[in-house]
N, C-alpha and C positions, 0 to 999 in steps of 0.2 A: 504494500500500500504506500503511495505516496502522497506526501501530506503538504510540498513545501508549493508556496503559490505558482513560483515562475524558476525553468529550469533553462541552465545557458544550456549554447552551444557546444561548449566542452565538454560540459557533464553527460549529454545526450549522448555524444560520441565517443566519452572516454567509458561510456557501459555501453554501447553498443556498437564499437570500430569494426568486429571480426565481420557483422552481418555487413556493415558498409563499406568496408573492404573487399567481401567476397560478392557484393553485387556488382562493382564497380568494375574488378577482374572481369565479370560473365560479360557486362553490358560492352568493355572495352574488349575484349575478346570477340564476341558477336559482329557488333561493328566494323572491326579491321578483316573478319574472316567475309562479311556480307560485302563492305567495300574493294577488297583483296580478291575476292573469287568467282563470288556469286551474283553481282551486278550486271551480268552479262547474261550471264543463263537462266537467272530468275527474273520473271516478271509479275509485279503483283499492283492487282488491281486497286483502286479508290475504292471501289463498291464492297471489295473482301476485308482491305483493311479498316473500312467503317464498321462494318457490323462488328467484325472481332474488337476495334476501340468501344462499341457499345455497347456489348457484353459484359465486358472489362468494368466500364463504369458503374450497368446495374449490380454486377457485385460487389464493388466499392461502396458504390450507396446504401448495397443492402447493410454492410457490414458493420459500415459508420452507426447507420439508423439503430442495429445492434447492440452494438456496444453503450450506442447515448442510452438506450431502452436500460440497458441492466444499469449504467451508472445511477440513470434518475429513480429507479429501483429501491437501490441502493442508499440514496440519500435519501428519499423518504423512508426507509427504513430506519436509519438512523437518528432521523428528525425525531421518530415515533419513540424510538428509544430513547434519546434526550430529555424528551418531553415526561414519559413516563418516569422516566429516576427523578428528574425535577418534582413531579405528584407526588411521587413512594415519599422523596424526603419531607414533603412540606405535611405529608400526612403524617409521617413519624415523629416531627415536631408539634402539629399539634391532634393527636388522636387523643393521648393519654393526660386524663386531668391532677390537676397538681396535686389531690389525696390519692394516690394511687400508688404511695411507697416510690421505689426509687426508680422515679422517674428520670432525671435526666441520662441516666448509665445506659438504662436500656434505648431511652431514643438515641441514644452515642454509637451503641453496639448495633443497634438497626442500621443506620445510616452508614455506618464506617464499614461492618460487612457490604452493604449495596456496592460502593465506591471501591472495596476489593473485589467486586463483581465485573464492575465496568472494567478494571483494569484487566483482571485475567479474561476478560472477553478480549480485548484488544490485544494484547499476547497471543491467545489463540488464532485471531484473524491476523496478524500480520507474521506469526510463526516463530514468534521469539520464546525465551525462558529464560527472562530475568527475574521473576516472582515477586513483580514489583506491589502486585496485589498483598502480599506478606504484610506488609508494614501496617496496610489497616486492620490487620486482624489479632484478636488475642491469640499468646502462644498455643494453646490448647485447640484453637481451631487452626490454624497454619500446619498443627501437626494433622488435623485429622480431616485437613484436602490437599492437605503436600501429596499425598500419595497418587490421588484421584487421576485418572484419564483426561477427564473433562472438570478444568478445576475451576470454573466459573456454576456449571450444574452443582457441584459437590457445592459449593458457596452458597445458592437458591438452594439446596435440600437443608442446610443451618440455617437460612432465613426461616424456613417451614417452620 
């Protein structure tokens, strides 16, 4: 996942040179062997190479269309998700009334588990394992979804 607003030109090419290097070979290779050889013996129509350019485009277009589809997906996904931890906390702040014993530890522990929630979700979505989610949690629960598979689920089964 990338997060950062605007990426150079460097950066683009310093993760992706081998694919832009190896096209550049094909397309300069192509070229020299189509002008070198076959300029003479091939003859290729306007009519052929429009439709093949127009094919070309509808799967471009489809693909873009694609990809926007699952981003915008995605981000209302996450908006929905934003919005709910926003609700969870402000209900956890105020659900419980001030004679109800020790209240603020537990709105503490609700909330602070949530927010080790989001965080090992987003570990999980971007593939990392820093167990940054740890810090919001008491030891006694860190030990017992340190182990977990899915350790944002195990975190939502201690909310339960």
């Amino acid at each position: 996942m990338y997060v950062k607003k605007r990426i150079s030109v460097f950066e683009l090419l310093s993760e992706r040179w081998k694919v832009v290097f190896a096209i550049l070979i094909c397309v300069t290779v192509t070229s020299v062997a189509y002008t070198a050889f076959l300029r003479e013996r091939i003859d290729v129509s306007v009519a052929v190479l429009g439709s093949i350019t127009g094919a070309i485009s509808f799967f471009i277009v489809f693909f873009t269309a694609q990809a926007y589809d699952r981003w915008w997906e995605a981000r209302k996904i996450w908006g929905n998700f934003v919005n709910d931890s926003r609700s969870f906390g402000r209900m956890a702040m105020t659900l419980f009334g001030p004679a109800e014993g020790d209240v603020p530890s537990i709105q503490q522990r609700l909330v602070r588990r949530h927010i080790a929630h989001l965080y090992a979700v987003k570990e999980r979505l971007r593939g990392e394992s820093t167990r940054e989610y740890a810090k919001y949690l008491s030891d006694e629960d860190a030990i017992r979804v340190g182990g977990s598979s899915n350790v944002g689920n195990a975190i939502l089964q201690l909310q339960g």
